[in-house]
C-alpha positions in Angstrom: 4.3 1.6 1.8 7.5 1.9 0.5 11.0 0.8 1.9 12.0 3.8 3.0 8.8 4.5 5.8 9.1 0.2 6.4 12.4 1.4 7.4 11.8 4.2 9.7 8.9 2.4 11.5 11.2 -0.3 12.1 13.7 1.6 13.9 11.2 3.5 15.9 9.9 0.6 17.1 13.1 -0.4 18.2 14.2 2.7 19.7 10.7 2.4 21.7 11.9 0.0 23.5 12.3 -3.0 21.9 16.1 -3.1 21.5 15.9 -3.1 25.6 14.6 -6.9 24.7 17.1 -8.5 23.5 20.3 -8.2 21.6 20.0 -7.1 18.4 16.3 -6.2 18.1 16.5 -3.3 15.9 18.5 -5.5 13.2 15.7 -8.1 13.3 13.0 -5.4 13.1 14.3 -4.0 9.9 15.1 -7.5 8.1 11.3 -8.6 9.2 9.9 -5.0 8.3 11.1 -5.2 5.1 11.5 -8.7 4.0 8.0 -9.2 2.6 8.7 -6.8 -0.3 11.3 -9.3 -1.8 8.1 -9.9 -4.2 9.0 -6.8 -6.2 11.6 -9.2 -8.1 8.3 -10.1 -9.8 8.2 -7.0 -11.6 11.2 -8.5 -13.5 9.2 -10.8 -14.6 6.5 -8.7 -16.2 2.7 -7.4 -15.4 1.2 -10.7 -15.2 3.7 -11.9 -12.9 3.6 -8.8 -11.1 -0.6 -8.9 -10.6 0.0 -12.8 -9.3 2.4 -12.3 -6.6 2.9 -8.7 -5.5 1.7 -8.1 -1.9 0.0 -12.2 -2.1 1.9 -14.7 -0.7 4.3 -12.1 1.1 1.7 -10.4 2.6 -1.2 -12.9 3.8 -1.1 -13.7 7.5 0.4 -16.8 6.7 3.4 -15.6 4.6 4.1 -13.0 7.4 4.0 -15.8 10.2 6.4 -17.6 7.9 8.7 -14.3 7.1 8.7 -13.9 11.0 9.8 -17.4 11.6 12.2 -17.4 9.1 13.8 -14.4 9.8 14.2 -15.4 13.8 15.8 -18.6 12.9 18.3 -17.0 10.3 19.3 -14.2 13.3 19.0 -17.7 15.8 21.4 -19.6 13.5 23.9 -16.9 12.9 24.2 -16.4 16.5 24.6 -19.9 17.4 27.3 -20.1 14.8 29.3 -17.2 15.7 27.9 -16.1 19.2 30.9 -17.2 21.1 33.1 -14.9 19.0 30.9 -11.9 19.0 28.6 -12.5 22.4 26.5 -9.3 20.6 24.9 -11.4 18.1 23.4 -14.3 20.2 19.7 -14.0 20.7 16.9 -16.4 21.8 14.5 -18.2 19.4 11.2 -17.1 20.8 12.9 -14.0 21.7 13.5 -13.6 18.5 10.1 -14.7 16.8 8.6 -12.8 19.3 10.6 -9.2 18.2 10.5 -10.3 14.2 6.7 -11.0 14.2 6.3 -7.5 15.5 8.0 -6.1 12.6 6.7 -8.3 9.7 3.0 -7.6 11.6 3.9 -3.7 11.0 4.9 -4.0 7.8 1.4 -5.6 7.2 -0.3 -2.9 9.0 1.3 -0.3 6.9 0.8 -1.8 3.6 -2.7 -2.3 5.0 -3.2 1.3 5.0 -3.3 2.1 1.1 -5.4 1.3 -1.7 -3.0 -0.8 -3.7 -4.5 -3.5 -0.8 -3.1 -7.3 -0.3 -4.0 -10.6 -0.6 -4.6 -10.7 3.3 -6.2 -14.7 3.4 -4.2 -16.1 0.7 -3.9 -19.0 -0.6 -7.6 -19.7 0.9 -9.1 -16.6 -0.4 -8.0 -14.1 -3.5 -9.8 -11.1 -2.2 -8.1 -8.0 -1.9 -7.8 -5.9 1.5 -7.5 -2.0 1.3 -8.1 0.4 3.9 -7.5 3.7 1.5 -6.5 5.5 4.5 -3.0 6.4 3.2 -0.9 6.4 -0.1 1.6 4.0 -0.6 4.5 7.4 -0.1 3.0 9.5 2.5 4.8 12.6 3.5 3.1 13.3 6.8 3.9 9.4 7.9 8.0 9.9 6.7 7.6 13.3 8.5 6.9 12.1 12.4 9.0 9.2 12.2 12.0 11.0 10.8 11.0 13.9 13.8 10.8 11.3 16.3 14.0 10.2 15.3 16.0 12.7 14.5 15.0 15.4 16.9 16.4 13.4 20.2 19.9 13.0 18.1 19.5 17.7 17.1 19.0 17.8 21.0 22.0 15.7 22.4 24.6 17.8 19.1 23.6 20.9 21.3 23.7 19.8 25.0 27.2 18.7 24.1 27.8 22.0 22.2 27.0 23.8 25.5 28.6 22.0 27.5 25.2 20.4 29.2 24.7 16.5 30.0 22.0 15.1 27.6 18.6 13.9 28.6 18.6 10.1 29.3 16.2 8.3 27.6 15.6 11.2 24.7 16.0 8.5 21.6 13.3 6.5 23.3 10.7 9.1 23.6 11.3 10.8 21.0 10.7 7.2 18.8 7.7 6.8 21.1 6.4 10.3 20.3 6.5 10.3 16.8 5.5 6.7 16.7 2.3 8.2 18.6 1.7 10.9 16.2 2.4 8.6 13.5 -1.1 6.7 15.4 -3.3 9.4 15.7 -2.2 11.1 12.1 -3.7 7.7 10.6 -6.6 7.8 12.7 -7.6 11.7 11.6 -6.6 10.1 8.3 -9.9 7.1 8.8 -12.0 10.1 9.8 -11.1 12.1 6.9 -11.8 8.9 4.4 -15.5 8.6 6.2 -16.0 12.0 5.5 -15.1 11.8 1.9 -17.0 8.9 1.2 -20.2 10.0 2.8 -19.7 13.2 0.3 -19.2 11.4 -3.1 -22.3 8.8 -1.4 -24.8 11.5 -0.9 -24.8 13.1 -4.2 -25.9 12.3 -7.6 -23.7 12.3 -10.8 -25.0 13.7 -14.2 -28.7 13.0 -12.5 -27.3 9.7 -11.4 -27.1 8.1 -7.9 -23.7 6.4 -7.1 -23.3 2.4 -7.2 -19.6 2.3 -5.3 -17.8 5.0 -4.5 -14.1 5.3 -3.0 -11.7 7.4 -1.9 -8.1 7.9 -1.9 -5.9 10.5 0.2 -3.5 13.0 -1.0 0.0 12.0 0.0 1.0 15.4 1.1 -2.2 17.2 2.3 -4.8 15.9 4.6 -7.3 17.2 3.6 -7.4 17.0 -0.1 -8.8 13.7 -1.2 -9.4 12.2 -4.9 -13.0 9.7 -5.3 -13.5 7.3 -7.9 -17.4 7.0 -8.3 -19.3 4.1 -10.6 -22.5 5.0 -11.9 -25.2 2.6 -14.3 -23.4 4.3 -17.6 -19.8 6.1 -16.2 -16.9 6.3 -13.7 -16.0 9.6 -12.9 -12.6 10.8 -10.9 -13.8 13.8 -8.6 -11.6 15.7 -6.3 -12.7 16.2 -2.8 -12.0 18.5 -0.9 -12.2 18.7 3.0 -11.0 22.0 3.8 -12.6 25.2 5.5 -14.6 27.6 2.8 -13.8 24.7 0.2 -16.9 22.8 -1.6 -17.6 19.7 -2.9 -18.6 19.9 -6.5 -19.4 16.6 -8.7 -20.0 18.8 -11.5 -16.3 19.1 -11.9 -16.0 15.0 -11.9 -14.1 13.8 -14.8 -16.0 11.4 -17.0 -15.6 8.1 -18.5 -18.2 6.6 -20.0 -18.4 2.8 -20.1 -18.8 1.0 -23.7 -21.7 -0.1 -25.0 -22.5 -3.7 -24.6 -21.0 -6.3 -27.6 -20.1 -10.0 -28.3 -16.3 -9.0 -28.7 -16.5 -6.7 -24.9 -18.4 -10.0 -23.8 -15.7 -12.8 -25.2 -12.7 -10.3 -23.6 -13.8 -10.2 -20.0 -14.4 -13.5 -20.6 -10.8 -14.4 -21.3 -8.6 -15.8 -18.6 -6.6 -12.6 -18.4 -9.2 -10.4 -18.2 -10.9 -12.5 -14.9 -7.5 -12.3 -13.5 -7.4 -8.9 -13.9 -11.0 -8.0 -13.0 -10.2 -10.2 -9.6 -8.1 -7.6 -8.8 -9.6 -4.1 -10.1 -12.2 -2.5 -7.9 -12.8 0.0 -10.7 -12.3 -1.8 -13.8 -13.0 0.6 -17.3 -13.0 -1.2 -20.6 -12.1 0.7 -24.1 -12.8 -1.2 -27.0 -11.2 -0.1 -30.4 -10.8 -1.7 -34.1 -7.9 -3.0 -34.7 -7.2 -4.1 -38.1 -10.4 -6.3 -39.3 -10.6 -7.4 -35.4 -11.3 -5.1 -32.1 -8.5 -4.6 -29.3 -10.1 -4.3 -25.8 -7.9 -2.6 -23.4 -9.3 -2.7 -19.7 -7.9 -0.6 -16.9 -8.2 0.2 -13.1 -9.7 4.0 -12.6 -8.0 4.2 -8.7 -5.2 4.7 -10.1 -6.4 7.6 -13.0 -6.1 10.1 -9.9 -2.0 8.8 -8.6 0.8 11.0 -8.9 2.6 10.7 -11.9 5.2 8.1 -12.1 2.9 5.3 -10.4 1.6 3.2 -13.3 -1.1 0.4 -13.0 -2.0 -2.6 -14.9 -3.6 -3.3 -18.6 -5.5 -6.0 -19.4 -4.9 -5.8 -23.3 -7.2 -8.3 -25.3 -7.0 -8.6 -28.9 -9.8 -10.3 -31.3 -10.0 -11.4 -35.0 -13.1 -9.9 -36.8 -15.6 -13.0 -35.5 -14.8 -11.6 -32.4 -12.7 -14.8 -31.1 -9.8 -13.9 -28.7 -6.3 -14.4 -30.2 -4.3 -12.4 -28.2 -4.3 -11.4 -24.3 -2.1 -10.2 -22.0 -1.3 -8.0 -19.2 1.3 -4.8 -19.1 2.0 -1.9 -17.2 0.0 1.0 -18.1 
């Protein structure tokens, strides 16, 4: 997810009760429920670096742990240091842990969610987690939060307009109502992906049966989702629709077939860059092209053929002299 929903869900949880904890808990919450994206700097650095540490160390169980740790010592320490000054910012250590492990744990949960996935084991495994349940900026998600939140503030403007005493306790439910709806939204959200997967499963593709399908969610309506499907010669981008007096028609799928088998397709996937890349592509596509007296094999991710425009994924761009040896690979954004 992005910063902005982090954000929300961090104060929500705070308003739910947490800041009843302890002094300070909705600071905490935000810090933790946000910290873990600091591995965007990696962009800086360019694709490669970008595909090695985005959503890895930062967001594996033990990064979070860490992030949690380190975040409740740093609130721990500043408190300490100035506490006596201003009593409002002491707080105790596993008081602390304890609220900051509850917002680096949501940020996990969250990011969880889409299909960009995480590194969830690393450093002791480099698979890739993805629940495809949400996209990574989901409008229904922003939408209950910000209700939940902003609602109880609407409310107490026009009890004091009129004149009448505000509800006690209306920031609290209304963070623990749309924290609720934020719940079950994702759970119709898990149904809906079942659904769509058991669709693009059951039916056959230019008179061929699926090998993997997947399927991702609109950001902005439930029930429109978009499948990737691999078959023996093609992956296809289908949408799928969920929606009353609406049918599901592969024959609309859009096709790309995969390239014919060569010693210069075989030597690029071979390369280092390529198995890094292919480690982390569920739906890898490979386009080989001449280039020059050599070829140039470009290979890319079809999830992300389907995202909303602006979202870019990764290249693995292999280049090879005309005996079909590899002189040039890298990764860039696409």
């Amino acid at each position: 997810m992005e910063p902005v929903t982090h954000t929300l869900a961090s104060i929500a949880l705070g308003r739910s009760g947490l800041n009843k904890v302890t002094r300070m808990a909705t600071p905490m919450l935000v810090v933790s429920g946000l910290i873990a994206d600091v591995d965007w700097v990696t962009r800086m650095g360019g694709a490669s670096a970008f595909l090695q540490w985005h959503r890895t160390a930062t967001h594996s169980l033990l990064g979070t742990a860490a992030l949690a740790a380190g975040v409740a010592a740093s609130f721990w320490f500043i408190g300490r240091k100035f506490g006596r000054k201003n009593p409002n910012l002491a707080v105790q250590l596993i008081t602390a842990i304890f609220i900051c492990a509850i917002g680096a744990a949501a940020h996990l949960l969250l990011d969880l969610l889409n299909g960009s996935g995480v590194k969830l084991l690393w450093p002791f495994s480099a698979k890739w987690y993805a629940w495809d349940a949400a996209e990574s900026v989901d409008a229904w998600i922003i939408f209950f939060l910000l209700a939940g939140l902003l609602l109880p503030e609407l409310f107490r403007i026009i009890h004091e307009e009129i004149g009448a005493r505000p509800k006690r306790q209306g920031r609290q439910r209304g963070a623990i109502a749309g924290l609720i709806l934020v719940t079950l939204f994702i759970a119709g959200r898990v149904y809906a992906h079942q659904r769509a997967l058991a669709l693009l499963d059951a039916r056959e593709y230019r008179a061929q049966a699926p090998l993997v399908v997947a399927a991702f969610p609109n950001p902005s309506n439930p029930l429109a989702w978009h499948g990737v499907v691999e078959t023996d010669n093609a992956l296809l981008n289908v949408e799928v629709p969920l929606g009353p007096g609406r049918n599901f028609d592969p024959d609309l799928a859009e096709v790309h077939f995969k390239p014919q088998p060569s010693l210069a397709l075989n030597n690029a996937v071979a390369s280092s860059t390529a198995i890094e890349f292919l480690n982390w592509a569920r739906f890898p596509l490979a386009n080989v092209e001449p280039n020059g007296a050599g070829f140039e094999v470009r290979i890319r991710d079809m999830r992300y053929a389907s995202e909303l425009p602006g979202q870019q994924g990764i290249v693995a761009v292999i280049e090879l002299n005309p005996q079909n040896q590899v002189i040039s690979e890298r990764l860039e954004f696409d």
